[in-house]
C-alpha positions in Angstrom: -285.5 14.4 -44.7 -282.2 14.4 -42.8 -282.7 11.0 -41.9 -283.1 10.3 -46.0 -280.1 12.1 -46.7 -277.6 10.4 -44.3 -278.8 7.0 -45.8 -278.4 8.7 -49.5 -275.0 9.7 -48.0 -274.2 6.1 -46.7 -275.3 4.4 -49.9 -273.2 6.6 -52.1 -269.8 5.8 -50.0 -270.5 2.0 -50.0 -270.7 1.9 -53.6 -267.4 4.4 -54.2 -265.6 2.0 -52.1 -266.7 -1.1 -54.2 -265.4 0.8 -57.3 -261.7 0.9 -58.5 -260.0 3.8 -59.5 -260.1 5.8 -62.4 -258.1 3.5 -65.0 -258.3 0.4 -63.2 -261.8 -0.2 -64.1 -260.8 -3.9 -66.1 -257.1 -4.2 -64.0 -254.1 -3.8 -66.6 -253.1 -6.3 -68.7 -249.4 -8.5 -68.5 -247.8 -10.1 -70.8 -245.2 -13.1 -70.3 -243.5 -15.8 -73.2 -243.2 -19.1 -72.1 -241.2 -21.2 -72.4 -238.9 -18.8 -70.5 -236.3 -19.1 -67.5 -235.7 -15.8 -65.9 -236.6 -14.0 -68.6 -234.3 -16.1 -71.3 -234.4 -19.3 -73.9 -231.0 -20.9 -74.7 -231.3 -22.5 -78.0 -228.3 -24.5 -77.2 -225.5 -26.1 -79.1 -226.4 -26.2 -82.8 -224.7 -27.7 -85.6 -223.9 -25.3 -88.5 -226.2 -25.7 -91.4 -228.9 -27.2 -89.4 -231.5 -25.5 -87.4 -233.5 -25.5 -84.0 -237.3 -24.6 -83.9 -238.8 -23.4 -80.7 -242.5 -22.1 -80.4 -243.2 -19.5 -78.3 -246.3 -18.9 -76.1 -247.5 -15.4 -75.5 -250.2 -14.7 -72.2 -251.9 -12.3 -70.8 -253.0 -13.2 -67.2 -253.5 -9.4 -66.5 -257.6 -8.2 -65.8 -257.8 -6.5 -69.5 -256.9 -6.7 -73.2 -253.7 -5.6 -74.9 -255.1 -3.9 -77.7 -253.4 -4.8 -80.7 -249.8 -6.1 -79.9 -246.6 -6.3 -82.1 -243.8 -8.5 -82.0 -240.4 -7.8 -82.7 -237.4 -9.9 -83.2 -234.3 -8.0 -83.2 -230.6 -9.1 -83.1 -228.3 -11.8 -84.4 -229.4 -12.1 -87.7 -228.9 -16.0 -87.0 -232.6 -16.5 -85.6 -235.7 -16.0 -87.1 -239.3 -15.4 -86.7 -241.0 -18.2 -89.2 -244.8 -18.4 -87.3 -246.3 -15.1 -85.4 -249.9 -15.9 -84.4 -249.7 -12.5 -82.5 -249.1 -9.1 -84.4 -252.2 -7.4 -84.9 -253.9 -9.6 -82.3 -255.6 -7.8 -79.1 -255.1 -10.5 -76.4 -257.9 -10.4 -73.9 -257.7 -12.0 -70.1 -256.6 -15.5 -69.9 -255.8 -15.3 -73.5 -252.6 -16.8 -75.4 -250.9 -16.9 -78.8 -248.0 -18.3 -80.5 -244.9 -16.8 -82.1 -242.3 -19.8 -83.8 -238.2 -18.4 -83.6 -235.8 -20.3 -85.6 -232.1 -20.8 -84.5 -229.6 -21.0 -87.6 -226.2 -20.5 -86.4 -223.5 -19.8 -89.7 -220.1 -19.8 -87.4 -219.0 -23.0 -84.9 -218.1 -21.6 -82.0 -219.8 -18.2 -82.1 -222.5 -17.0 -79.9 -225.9 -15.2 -80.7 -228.4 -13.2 -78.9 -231.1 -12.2 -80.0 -234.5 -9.8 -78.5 -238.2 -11.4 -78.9 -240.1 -8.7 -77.7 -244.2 -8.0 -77.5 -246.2 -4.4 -77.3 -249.6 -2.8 -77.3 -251.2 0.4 -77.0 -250.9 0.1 -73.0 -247.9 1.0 -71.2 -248.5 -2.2 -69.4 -249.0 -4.5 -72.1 -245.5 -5.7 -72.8 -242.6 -8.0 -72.4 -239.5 -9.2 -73.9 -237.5 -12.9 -74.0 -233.6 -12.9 -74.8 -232.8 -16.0 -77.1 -229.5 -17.2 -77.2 -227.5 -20.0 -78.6 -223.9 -21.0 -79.8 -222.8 -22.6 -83.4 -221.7 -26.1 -83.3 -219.9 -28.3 -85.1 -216.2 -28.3 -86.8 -214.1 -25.6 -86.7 -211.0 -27.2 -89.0 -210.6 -29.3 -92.0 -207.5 -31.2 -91.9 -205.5 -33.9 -94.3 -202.3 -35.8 -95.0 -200.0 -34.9 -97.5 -198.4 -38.1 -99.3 -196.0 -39.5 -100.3 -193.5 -36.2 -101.0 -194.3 -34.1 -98.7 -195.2 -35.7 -95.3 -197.4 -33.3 -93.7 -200.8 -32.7 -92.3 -202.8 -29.8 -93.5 -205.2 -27.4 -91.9 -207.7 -24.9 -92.9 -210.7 -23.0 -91.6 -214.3 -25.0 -92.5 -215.1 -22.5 -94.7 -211.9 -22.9 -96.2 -209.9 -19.4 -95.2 -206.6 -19.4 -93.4 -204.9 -22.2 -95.3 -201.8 -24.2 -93.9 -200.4 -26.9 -95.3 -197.3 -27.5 -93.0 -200.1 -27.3 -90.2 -197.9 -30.2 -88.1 -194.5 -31.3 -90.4 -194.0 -35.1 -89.7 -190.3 -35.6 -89.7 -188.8 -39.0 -90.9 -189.6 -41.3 -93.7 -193.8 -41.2 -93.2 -196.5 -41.2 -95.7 -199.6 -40.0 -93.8 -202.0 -41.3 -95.4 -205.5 -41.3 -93.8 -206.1 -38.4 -91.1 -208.8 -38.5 -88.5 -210.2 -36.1 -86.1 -212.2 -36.0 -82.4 -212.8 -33.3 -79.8 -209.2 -33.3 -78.8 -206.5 -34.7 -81.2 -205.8 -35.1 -84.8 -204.4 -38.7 -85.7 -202.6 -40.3 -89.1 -201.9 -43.2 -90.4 -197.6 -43.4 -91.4 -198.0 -46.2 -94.4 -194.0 -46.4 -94.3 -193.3 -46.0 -90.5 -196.2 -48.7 -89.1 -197.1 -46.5 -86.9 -200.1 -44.2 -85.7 -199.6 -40.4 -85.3 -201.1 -38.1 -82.9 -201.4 -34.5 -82.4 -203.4 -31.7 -79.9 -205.9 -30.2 -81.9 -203.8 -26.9 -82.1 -200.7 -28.8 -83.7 -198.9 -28.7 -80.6 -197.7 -32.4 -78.7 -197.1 -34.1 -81.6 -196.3 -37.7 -81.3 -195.4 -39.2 -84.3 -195.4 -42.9 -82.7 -198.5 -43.2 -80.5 -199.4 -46.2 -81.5 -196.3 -48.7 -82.7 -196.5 -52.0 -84.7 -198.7 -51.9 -87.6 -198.3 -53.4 -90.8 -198.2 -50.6 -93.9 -201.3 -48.8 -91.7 -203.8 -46.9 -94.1 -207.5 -46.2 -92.8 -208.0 -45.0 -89.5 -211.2 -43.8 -87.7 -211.8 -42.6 -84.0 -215.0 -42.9 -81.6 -216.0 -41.8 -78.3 -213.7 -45.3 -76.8 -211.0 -45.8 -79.5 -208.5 -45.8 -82.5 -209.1 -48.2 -85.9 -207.1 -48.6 -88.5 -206.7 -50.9 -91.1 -203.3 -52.9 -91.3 -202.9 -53.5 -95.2 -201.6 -56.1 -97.0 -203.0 -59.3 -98.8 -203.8 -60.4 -95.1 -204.7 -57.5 -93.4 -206.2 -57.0 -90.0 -208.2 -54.0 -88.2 -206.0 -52.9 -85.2 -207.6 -51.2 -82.0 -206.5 -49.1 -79.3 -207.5 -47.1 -76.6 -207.9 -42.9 -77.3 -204.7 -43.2 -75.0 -202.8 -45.2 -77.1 -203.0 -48.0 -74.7 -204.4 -52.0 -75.0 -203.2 -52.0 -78.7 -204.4 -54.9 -80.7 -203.0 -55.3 -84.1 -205.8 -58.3 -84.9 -208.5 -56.8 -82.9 -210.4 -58.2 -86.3 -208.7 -60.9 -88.5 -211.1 -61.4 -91.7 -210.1 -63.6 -94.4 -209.7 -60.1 -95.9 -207.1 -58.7 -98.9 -205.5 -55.2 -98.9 -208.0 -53.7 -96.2 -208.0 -49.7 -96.8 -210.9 -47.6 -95.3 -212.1 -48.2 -92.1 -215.0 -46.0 -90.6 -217.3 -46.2 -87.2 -220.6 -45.7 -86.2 -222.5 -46.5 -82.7 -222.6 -49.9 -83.5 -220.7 -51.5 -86.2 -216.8 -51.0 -87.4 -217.2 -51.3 -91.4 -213.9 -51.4 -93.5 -213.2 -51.6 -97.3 -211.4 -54.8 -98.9 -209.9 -53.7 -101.8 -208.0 -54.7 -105.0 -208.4 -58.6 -104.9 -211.5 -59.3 -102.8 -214.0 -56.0 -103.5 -216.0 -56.0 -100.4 -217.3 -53.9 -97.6 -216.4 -55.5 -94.5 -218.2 -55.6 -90.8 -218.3 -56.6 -87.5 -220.1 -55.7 -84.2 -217.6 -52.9 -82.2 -216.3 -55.8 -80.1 -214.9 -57.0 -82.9 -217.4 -59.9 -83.0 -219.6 -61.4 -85.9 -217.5 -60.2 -88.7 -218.5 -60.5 -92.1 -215.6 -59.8 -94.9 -218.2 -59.9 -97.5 -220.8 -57.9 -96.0 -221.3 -55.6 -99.5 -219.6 -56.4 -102.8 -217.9 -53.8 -104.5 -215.2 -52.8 -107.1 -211.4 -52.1 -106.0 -213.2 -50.0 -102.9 -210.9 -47.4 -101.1 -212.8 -44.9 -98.3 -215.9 -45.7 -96.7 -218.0 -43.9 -94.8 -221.5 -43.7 -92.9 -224.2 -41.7 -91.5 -227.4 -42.9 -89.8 -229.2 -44.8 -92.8 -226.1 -45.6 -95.3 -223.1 -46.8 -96.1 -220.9 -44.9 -99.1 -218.0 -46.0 -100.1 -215.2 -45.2 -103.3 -215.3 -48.1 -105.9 -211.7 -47.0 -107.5 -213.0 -48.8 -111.2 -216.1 -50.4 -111.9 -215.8 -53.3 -113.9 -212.2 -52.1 -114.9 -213.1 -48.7 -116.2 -210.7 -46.5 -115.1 -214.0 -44.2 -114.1 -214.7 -45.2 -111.0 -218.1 -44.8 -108.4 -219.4 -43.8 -105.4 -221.7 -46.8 -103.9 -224.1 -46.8 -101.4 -226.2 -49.3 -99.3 -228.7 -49.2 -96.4 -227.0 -49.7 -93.0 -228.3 -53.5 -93.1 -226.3 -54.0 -96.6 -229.6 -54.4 -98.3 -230.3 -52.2 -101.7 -226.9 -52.0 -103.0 -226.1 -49.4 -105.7 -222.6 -49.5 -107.3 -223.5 -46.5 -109.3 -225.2 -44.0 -107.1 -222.5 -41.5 -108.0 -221.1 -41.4 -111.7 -218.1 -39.8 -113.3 -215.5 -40.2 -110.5 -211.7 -40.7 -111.5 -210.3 -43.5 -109.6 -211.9 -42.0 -105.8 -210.2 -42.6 -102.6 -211.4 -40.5 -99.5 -215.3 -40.5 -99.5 -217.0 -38.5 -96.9 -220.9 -37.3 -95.6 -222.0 -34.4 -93.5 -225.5 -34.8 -92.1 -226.9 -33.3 -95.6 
């Protein structure tokens, strides 16, 4: 019987030692988002008025379920939960799920940070991601006063803090087109020939950067240079380097009349022949294959383009004194002189990626 009751004895300590605790009988469970980098997701850089989608993956690689979990967003108001495959979900071992956060930022410049956070009814069974990201995009609007008051205005993009004397050209100018990159603020002086330039604050202004053009109107910027149109009944494009240096007043010579508008994009330089010819104009950004009659058009002004079209003013159509906005595909094909109706003799013409 003793023998009996040392083996009952060793039996019964074997099996307590092959048992967990009290509690740990399925292991805890833990929680972790992905995609994650120490415990973070940076949205980025994103454009005001546009938005960034990211999906979420929620896992539980710990030895039990969650019970049923709830998710939380808290924060910038600027991102929001759209998709939560989660809340109310109990998430077993080796288990995931998905919760979709979108990114809208309302102010260029202006950081957000936001909390994506998971629970259940075990202390264990939670976690937590910080999202952050910063608005992108313009923070100014500028234009040229002409021909009275020969100045280039400023205001907030959405329009507060209004200055027109932003940067007061002195001398006999008439800035007439104004363009913008990540740095400086440049104008065209029609009655000067020459091409203005300014820091983007107003400060180091420079009303003669670029010297020797003819009655300059249009001018456009890119990631390499300075355009602008020389006017006149034989006008040229002229070219420059963003420091004002290798300037080519003929970089394109078109059989062209009165060019006006001139715009950019990563492959083409487009520009508007107005008043006796009424075309849109191209050439590759070497200035090669150039094609003065690329789109017909009516007394055209401003141009401008995005990834898939080409706008431009028609001052009159057909003589009416009320004129259009046209548009084309990038390739010139499916040309529409009337895509926009009721103008009054347009100029500038202008498109945001909407």
């Amino acid at each position: 019987m003793q023998r009996l009751n040392r083996t009952i004895g060793a039996l019964a300590a074997a099996v307590a030692l092959l048992m967990p605790a009290a509690g740990q009988a399925e292991g805890e469970p833990s929680l972790a988002f992905t995609p994650s980098t120490n415990g973070a997701y940076d949205y980025g850089t994103v454009v005001v008025c546009q938005t960034a989608s990211q999906t979420f993956t929620l896992t539980n690689s710990g030895g039990s379920a969650t019970a049923a979990l709830t998710v939380a967003l808290t924060g910038s108001a600027a991102f929001t939960k759209t998709a939560d495959a989660c809340t109310a979900t109990s998430l077993g071992p080796g288990k995931s799920c998905s919760v979709t956060v979108v990114y809208s930022p309302t102010a260029a410049g202006q950081s957000d940070t936001a909390t994506l956070a998971a629970s259940g009814r075990k202390a264990a069974a939670s976690t937590s991601l910080t999202l952050t990201g910063t608005g992108g995009g313009p923070l100014h609007i500028y234009w040229g006063h002409s021909p009275f008051m020969p100045e280039i205005g400023r205001a907030d993009i959405d329009g507060q803090n209004v200055d027109q004397s932003f940067i007061d050209i002195v001398g006999p100018s008439e800035p007439v087109w104004v363009a913008v990159d990540s740095s400086h603020i440049y104008w065209t002086n029609f009655g000067t020939g020459e091409i203005g330039r300014a820091d983007l604050n107003g400060g180091g202004v420079n009303q003669s950067f670029i010297t020797g053009a003819s009655s300059p109107s249009g001018v456009a910027v890119d990631s390499g240079h300075i355009y602008w149109t020389n006017s006149g009944f034989n006008g040229t494009i002229g070219r420059a380097d963003l420091n004002g240096g290798d300037v080519n007043q003929t970089f394109i010579i078109p059989p062209a009349s009165f060019p006006y508008g001139v715009t950019v994009d990563s492959g083409h330089i487009y520009w508007t022949n107005g008043l006796v010819v009424g075309t849109i104009g191209r050439a590759d950004l070497d200035g090669q294959n150039a094609d003065p009659s690329f789109i017909p058009a009516f007394s055209p002004r401003g141009v401008a383009v995005d990834s898939c079209h080409i706008y431009w003013a028609n001052e009159n159509f057909n003589g009416d004194i009320h004129g259009t906005i046209g548009r084309a595909d990038l390739n010139g094909q499916n040309v529409n002189q009337s895509f926009i109706t009721g103008a009054i003799v347009p100029e500038g013409v202008a498109v945001d990626p909407n």
